[in-house]
FIMAR-674751 format. One record per residue (C-alpha): x negated, y negated, z negated; residue in one letter. Coordinates in steps of 0.5 Angstrom, whole numbers, plus 500, padded with zeros to 3 digits. Layout:
BEGIN
{c1->X, c2->Y, c3->Z, code->a}
...
//
This chain:
BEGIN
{c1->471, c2->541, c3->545, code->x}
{c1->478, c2->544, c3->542, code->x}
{c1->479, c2->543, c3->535, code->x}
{c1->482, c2->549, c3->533, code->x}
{c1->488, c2->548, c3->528, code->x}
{c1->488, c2->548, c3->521, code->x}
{c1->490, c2->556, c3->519, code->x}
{c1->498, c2->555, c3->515, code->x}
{c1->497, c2->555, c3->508, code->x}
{c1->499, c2->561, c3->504, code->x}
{c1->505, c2->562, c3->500, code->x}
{c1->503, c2->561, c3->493, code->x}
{c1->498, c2->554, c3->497, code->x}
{c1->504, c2->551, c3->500, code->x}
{c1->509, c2->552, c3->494, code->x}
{c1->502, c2->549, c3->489, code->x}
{c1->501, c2->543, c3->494, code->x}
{c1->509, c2->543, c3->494, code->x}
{c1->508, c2->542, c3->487, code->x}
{c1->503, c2->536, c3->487, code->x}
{c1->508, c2->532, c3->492, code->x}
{c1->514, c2->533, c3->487, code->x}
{c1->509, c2->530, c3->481, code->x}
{c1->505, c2->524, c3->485, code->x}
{c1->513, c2->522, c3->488, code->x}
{c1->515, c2->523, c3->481, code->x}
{c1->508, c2->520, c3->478, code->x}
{c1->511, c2->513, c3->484, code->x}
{c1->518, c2->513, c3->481, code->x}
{c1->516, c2->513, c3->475, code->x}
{c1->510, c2->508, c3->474, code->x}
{c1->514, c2->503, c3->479, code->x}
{c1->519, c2->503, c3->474, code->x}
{c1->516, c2->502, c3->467, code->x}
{c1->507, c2->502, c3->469, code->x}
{c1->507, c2->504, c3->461, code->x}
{c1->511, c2->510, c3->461, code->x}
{c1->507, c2->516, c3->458, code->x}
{c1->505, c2->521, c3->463, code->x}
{c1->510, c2->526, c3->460, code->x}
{c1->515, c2->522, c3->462, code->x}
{c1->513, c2->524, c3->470, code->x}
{c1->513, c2->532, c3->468, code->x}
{c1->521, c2->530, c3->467, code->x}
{c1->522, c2->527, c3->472, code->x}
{c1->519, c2->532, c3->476, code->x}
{c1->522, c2->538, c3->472, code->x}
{c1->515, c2->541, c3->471, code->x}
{c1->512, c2->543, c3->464, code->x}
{c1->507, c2->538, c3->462, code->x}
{c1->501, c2->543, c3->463, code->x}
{c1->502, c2->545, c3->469, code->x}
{c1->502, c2->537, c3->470, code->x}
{c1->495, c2->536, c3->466, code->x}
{c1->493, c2->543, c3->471, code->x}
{c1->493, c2->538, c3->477, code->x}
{c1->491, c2->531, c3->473, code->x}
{c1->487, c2->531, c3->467, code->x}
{c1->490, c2->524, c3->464, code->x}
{c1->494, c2->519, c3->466, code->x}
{c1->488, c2->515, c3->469, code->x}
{c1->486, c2->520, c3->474, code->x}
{c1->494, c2->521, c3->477, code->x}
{c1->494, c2->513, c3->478, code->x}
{c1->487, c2->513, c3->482, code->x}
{c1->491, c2->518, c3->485, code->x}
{c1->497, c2->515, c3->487, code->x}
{c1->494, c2->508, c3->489, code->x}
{c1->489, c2->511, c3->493, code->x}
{c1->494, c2->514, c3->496, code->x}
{c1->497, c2->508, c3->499, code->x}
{c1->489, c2->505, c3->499, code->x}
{c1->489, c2->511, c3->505, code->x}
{c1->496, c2->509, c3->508, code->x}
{c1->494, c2->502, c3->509, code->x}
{c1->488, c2->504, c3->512, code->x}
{c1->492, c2->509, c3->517, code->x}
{c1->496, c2->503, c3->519, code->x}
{c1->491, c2->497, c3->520, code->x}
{c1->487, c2->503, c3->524, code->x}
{c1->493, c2->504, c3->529, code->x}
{c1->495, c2->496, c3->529, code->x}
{c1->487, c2->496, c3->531, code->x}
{c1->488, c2->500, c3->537, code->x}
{c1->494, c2->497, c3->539, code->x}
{c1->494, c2->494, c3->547, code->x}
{c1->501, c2->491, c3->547, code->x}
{c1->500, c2->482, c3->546, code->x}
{c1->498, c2->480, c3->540, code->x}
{c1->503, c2->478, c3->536, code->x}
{c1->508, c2->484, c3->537, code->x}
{c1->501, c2->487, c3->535, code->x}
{c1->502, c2->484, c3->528, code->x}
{c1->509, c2->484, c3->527, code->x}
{c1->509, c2->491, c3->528, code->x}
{c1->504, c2->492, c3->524, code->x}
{c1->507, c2->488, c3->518, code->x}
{c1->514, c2->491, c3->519, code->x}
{c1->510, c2->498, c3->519, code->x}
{c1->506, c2->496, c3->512, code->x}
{c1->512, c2->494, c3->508, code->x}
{c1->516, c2->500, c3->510, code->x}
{c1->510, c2->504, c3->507, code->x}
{c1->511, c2->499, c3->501, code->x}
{c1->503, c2->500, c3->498, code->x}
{c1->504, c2->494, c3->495, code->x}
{c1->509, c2->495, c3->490, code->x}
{c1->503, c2->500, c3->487, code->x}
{c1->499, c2->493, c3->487, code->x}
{c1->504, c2->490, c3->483, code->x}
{c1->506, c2->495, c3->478, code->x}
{c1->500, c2->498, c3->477, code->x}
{c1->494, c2->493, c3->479, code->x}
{c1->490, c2->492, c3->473, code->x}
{c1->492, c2->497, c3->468, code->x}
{c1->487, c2->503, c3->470, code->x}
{c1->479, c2->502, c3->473, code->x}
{c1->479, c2->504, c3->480, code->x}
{c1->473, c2->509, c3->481, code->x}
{c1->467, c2->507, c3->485, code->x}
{c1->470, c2->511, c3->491, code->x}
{c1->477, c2->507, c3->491, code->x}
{c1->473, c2->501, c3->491, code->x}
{c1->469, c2->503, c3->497, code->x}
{c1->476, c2->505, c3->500, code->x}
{c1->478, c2->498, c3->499, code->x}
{c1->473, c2->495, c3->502, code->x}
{c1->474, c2->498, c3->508, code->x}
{c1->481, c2->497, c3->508, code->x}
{c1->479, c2->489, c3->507, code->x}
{c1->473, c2->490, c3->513, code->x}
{c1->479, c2->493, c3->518, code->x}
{c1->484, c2->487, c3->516, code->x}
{c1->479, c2->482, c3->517, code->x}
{c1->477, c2->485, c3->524, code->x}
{c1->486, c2->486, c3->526, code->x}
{c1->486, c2->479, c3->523, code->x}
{c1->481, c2->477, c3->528, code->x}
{c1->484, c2->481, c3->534, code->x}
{c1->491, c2->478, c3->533, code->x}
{c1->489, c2->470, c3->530, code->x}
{c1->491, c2->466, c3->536, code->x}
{c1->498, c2->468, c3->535, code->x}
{c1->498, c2->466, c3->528, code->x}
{c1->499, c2->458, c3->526, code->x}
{c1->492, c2->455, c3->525, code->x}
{c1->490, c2->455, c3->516, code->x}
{c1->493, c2->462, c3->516, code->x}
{c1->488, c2->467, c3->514, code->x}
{c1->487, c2->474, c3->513, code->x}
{c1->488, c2->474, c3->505, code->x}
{c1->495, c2->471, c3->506, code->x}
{c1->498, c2->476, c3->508, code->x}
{c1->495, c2->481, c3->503, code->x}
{c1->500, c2->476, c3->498, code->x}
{c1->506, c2->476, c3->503, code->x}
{c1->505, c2->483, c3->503, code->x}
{c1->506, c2->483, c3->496, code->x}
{c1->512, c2->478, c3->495, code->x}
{c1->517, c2->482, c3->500, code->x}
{c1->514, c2->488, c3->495, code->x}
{c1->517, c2->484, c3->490, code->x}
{c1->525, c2->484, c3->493, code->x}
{c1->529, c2->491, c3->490, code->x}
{c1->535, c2->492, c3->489, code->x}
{c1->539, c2->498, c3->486, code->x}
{c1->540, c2->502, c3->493, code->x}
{c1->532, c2->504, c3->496, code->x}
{c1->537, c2->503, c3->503, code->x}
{c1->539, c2->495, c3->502, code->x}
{c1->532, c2->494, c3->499, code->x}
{c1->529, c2->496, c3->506, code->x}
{c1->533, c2->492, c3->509, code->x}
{c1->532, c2->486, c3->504, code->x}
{c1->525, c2->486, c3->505, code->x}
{c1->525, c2->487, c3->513, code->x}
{c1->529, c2->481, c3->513, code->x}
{c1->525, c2->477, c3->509, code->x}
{c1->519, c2->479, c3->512, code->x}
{c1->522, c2->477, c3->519, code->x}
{c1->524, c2->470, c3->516, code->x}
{c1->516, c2->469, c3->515, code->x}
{c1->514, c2->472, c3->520, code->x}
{c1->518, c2->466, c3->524, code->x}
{c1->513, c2->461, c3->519, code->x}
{c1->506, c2->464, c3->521, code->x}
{c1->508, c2->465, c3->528, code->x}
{c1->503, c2->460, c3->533, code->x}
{c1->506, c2->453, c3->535, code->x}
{c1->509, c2->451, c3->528, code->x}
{c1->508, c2->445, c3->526, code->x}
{c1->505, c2->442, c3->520, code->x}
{c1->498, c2->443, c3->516, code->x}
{c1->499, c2->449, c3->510, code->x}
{c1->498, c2->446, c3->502, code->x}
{c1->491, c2->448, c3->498, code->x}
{c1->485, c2->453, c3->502, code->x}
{c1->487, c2->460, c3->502, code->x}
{c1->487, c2->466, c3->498, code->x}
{c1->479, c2->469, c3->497, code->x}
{c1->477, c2->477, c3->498, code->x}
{c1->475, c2->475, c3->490, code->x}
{c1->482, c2->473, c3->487, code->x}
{c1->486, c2->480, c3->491, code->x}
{c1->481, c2->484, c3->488, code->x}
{c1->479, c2->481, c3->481, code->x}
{c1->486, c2->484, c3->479, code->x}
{c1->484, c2->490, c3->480, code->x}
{c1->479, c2->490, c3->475, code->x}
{c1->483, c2->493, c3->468, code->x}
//
């Protein structure tokens, strides 16, 4: 069967669905920022008045479950393209990691992990981003140094988050080259045992609980 295409949006749909971009691009470079900033902060910055903000949004809350499930979804997309990669194992992975820092979801767990209470519904979606991370993982491991485990890439995906500079161009390219040296670390056939067990599925997502 054809799947019939999604009829274009109408004028006024389209410019309120322009709209709710601006504000949730808005609502990231804000709360990346400063995670406590009030929401009238992201209505300036997105040069929209604050009740047409809370017309989408009803308080502060609901715009970072937005914007966090957002990522959740991009996440989701990505290990879901990694899954249905053909190619050999580790260039599998290794485009995955490079397309996953790219996106740069992580940045939200870093500002804004426990600073709200996820919904029922955003941690069943991230359940479902683990169940698929831990079927990649078991896809690509044999290209990965024995002790690496699945939630170890969570946390290095955290980390080459944590690299900003002044200019979003210089902060790609520091976190590409950061990736790409660990990325070197975690390939198989490097020697050497790694220090402690690894991260659990419990400690990635007890800090999300507010």
């Amino acid at each position: 069967m054809v799947r019939q295409k999604s009829a274009p949006l109408s004028g006024r749909r389209a410019q309120a669905a322009r709209n709710d971009q601006v504000i949730l691009d808005s609502a990231r470079a804000v709360f990346l920022a400063d995670p406590g900033a009030p929401i009238t902060a992201v209505a300036k910055h997105a040069g929209v008045g604050i009740s047409a903000l809370y017309t989408r949004y009803g308080s502060k809350d609901e715009l970072l479950r937005t914007l966090c499930a957002d990522g959740l979804r991009t996440f989701v997309a990505e290990t879901e393209t990694a899954l249905a990669d053909g190619r050999d194992h580790w260039s599998v992975f290794a485009s995955y990691m490079r397309r996953v820092v790219d996106a740069d979801t992580n940045s939200l767990t870093l500002a804004l992990a426990g600073t709200f209470a996820p919904t029922p519904d955003m941690f069943e979606l991230a359940e479902r981003s683990n169940r698929l991370q831990v079927a990649l993982f078991e896809k690509i491991k044999d290209a990965l140094r024995p002790g690496v485990s699945v939630h170890d890439l969570s946390l290095i995906f955290e980390q080459v988050a944590a690299v900003k500079v002044a200019s979003p161009q210089r902060t790609r390219e520091l976190r590409q080259r950061s990736l790409a040296v660990i990325l070197d670390g975690l390939r198989a056939g490097q020697a050497g045992p790694l220090p402690g067990p690894p991260p659990t599925w419990q400690e990635i997502n007890e800090r999300w609980m507010a």
